[in-house]
C-alpha positions in Angstrom: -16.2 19.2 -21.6 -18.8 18.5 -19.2 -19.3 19.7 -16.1 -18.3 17.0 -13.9 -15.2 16.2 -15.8 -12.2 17.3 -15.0 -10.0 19.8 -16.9 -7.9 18.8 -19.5 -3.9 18.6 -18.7 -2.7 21.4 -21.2 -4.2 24.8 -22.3 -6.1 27.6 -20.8 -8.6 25.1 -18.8 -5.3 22.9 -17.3 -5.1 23.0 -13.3 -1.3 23.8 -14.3 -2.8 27.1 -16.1 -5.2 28.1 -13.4 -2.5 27.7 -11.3 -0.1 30.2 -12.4 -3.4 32.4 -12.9 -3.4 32.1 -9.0 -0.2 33.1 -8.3 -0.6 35.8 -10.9 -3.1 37.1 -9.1 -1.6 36.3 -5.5 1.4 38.4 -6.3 -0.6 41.3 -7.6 -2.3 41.9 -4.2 0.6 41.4 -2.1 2.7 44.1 -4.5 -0.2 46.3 -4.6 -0.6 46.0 -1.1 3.3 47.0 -0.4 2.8 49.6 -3.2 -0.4 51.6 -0.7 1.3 51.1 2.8 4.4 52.8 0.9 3.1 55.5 -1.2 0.6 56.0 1.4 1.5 54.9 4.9 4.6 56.8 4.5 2.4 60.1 6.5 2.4 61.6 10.2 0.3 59.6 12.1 -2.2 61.1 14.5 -2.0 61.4 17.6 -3.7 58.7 19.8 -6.3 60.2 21.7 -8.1 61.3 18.0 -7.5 57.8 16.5 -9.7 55.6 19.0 -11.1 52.0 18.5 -11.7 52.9 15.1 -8.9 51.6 13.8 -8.8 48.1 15.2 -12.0 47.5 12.8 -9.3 46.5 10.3 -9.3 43.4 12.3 -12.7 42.0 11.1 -11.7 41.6 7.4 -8.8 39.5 8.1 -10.1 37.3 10.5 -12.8 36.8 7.6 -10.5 36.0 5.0 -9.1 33.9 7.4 -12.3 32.2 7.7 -12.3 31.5 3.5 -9.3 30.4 3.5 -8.9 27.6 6.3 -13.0 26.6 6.4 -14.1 27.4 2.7 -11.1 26.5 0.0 -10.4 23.6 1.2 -14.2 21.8 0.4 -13.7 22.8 -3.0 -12.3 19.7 -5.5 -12.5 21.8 -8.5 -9.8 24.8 -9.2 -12.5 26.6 -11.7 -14.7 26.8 -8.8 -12.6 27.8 -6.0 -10.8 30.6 -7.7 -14.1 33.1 -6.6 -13.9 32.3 -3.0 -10.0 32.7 -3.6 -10.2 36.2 -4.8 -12.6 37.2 -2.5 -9.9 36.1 0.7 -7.4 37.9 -1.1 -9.8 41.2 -1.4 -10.4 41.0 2.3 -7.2 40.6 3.4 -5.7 43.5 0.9 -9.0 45.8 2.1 -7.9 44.8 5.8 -4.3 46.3 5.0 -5.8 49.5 3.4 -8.0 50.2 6.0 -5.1 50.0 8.2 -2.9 52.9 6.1 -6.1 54.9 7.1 -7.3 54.1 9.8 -4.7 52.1 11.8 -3.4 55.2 13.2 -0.8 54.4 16.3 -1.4 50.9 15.4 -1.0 51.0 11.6 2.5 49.2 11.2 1.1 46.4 13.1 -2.2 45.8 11.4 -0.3 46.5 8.1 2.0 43.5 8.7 -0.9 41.3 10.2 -2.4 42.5 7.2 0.3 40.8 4.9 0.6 38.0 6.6 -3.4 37.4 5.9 -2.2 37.8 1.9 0.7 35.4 2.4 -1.7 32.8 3.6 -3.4 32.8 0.4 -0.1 31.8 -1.1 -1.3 29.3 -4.1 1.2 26.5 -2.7 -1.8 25.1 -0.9 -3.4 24.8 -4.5 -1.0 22.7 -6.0 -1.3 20.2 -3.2 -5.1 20.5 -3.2 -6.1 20.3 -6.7 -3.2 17.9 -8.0 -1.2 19.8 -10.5 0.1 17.2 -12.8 4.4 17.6 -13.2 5.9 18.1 -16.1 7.4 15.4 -17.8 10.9 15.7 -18.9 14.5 15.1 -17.4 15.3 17.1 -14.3 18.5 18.5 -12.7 19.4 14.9 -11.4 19.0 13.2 -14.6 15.8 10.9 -13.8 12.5 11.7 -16.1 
């Protein structure tokens, strides 16, 4: 395969493959990210005059994967080579929810959620759309195929 074709429609290179590789790793961030705030987040939180502004720097990750994901992703035509800057939102919007568990203090619940909701924006729905997963053939629920 060369490098400006495109990959082939079954196997390990199939946008259909990389695909499910996206969710797979989509739903491993947004578990692991439920899994910290619980185990974790669970704690007394300080009170508010020791927390300070510190805690709002949890904002700067997510408005960066923010940035990846509306400004960078889309310009990409090729699965194989999206899937870094993917990963990379995802990392900043998980790191964005950790550093809220620890440092979010009074605000933690908040920046936990906005947090999430940075990781659901990464949901690979957009991928399918983007990068034109081919369907399987074959007869559906209503009979047409």
């Amino acid at each position: 395969m060369t490098p400006d074709s495109s990959p082939p429609s079954s196997g390990p290179n199939s946008v259909a493959f990389q695909i499910l590789v996206w969710w797979i790793i989509w739903f491993g961030i947004m578990s692991g990210l439920g899994i910290v705030y619980f185990v974790l987040g669970r704690r007394e939180v300080p009170p508010v005059e020791t927390v300070g502004p510190l805690g709002l720097v949890t904002l700067a990750p997510m408005v960066m994967s923010s940035l990846v994901r509306w400004l960078v992703l889309p310009r990409f035509r090729d699965i194989r080579m999206a899937l870094p800057f993917f990963v990379i939102g995802l990392g900043l919007a998980e790191g964005a929810g950790v550093l809220a568990v620890i440092l979010g203090g009074p605000y933690r619940n908040e920046l936990v959620l906005l947090s999430a909701l940075a990781v659901l924006q990464f949901i690979p729905l957009f991928a399918v759309k983007q990068f034109k997963a081919p369907r399987p053939a074959g007869h559906g629920l209503r009979g047409q195929g």
